[in-house]
C-alpha positions in Angstrom: -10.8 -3.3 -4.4 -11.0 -5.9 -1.5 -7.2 -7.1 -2.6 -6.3 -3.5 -2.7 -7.1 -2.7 0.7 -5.9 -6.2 2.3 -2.4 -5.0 0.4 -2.7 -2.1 2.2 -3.5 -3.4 5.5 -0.8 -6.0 5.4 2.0 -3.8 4.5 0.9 -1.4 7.4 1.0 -4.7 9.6 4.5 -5.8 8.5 5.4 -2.0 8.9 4.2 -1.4 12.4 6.4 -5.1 13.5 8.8 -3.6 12.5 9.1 -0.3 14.4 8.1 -2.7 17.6 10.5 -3.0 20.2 13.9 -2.3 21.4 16.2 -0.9 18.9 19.8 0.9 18.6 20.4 4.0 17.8 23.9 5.6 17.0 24.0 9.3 16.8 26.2 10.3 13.6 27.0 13.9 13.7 24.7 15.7 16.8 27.3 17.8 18.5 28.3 16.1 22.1 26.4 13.0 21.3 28.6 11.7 18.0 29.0 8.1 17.9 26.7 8.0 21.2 24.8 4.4 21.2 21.0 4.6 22.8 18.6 2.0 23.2 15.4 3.5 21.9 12.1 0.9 23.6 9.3 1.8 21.0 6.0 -0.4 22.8 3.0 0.8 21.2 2.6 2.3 17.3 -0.4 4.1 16.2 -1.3 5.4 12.6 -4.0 7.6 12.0 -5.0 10.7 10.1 -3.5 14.4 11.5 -0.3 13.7 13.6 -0.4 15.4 17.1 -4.2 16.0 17.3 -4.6 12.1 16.9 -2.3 12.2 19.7 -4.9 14.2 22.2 -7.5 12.4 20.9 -5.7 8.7 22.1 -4.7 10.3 25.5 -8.2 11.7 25.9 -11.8 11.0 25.7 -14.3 13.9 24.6 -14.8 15.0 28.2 -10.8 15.9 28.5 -10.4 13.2 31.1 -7.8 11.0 30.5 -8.2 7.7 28.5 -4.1 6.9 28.1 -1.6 7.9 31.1 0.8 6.4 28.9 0.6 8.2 26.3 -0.8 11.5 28.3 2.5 12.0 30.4 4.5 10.3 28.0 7.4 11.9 25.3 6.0 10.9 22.0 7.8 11.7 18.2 5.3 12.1 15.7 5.6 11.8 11.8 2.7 13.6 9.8 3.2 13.3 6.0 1.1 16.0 4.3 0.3 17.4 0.7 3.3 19.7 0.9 4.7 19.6 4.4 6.5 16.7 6.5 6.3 17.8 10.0 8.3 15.9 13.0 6.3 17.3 16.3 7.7 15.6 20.0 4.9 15.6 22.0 5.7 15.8 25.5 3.0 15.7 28.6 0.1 16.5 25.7 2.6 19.7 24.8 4.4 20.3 21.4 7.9 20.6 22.4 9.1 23.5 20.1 12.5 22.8 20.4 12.8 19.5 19.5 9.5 19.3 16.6 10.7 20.7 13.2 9.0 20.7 9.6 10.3 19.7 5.8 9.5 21.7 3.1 8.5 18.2 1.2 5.4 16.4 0.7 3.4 13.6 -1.1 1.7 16.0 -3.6 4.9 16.2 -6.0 4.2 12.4 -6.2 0.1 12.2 -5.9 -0.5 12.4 -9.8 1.5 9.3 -10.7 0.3 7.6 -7.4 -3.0 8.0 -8.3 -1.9 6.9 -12.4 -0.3 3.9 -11.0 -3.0 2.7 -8.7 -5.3 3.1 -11.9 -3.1 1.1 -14.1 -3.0 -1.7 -11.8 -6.3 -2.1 -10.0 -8.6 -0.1 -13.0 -10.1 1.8 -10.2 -10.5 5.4 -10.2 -8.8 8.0 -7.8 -12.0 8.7 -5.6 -12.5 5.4 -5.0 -8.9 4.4 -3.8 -8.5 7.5 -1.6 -12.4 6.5 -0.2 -11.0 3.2 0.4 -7.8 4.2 1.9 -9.3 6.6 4.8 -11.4 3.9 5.7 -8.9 2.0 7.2 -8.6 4.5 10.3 -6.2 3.9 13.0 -4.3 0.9 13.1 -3.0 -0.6 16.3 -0.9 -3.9 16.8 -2.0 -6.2 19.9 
């Protein structure tokens, strides 16, 4: 179990490196902005459970005063994997920005069953402990 979770943690590590810092974006077929370069800064990456309520929960502490001006004023894009659903939400000043978020009609449940089979065949443990395991690991945050 131990190697299970440090394989975990140290792919989420190598993962969150490499959405760190500046990168290039070219726009491919977004009317007006086709073939438009941008230089997108990305300076702090979180992970956690529940997409844009994790989000008011890092800009805020439980008395609604706020912990993160950063991320509180900020314009942040969210991915939340779910069961069914892949939802994209831009977050901006601690408000869903309709027009900009949108949703996929695809999830990791079409996939759960030979997840869970795999992560049997290799590591013998069973599905409850794994997923016990996995939610353990909380939010993530790179120094």
């Amino acid at each position: 179990m131990a190697k299970f979770i440090y394989n975990i943690r140290h792919y989420l590590i190598k993962t969150l490196q490499r959405l760190l810092g500046e990168h290039e974006v070219t726009f491919l077929s977004t009317p007006h902005f086709q073939n438009r370069k941008i230089k997108v800064a990305i300076r702090k990456v979180a992970v956690s459970i529940e997409g844009a309520a994790a989000m008011f929960h890092l800009a805020t502490h439980d008395s609604l005063l706020v912990k993160d001006e950063e991320i509180y004023n900020g314009c942040i894009g969210v991915c939340e994997i779910g069961a069914l659903t892949t939802d994209f939400p831009v977050i901006k000043r601690m408000a869903i920005d309709n027009h900009f978020s949108h949703g996929e009609q695809i999830g990791i449940a079409t996939y759960l069953d030979a997840v869970i089979r795999d992560v049997e065949d290799a590591y013998g443990y069973a599905s409850t402990l794994i997923f016990n395991a996995s939610m353990s690991l909380g939010e993530a945050h790179l120094p």
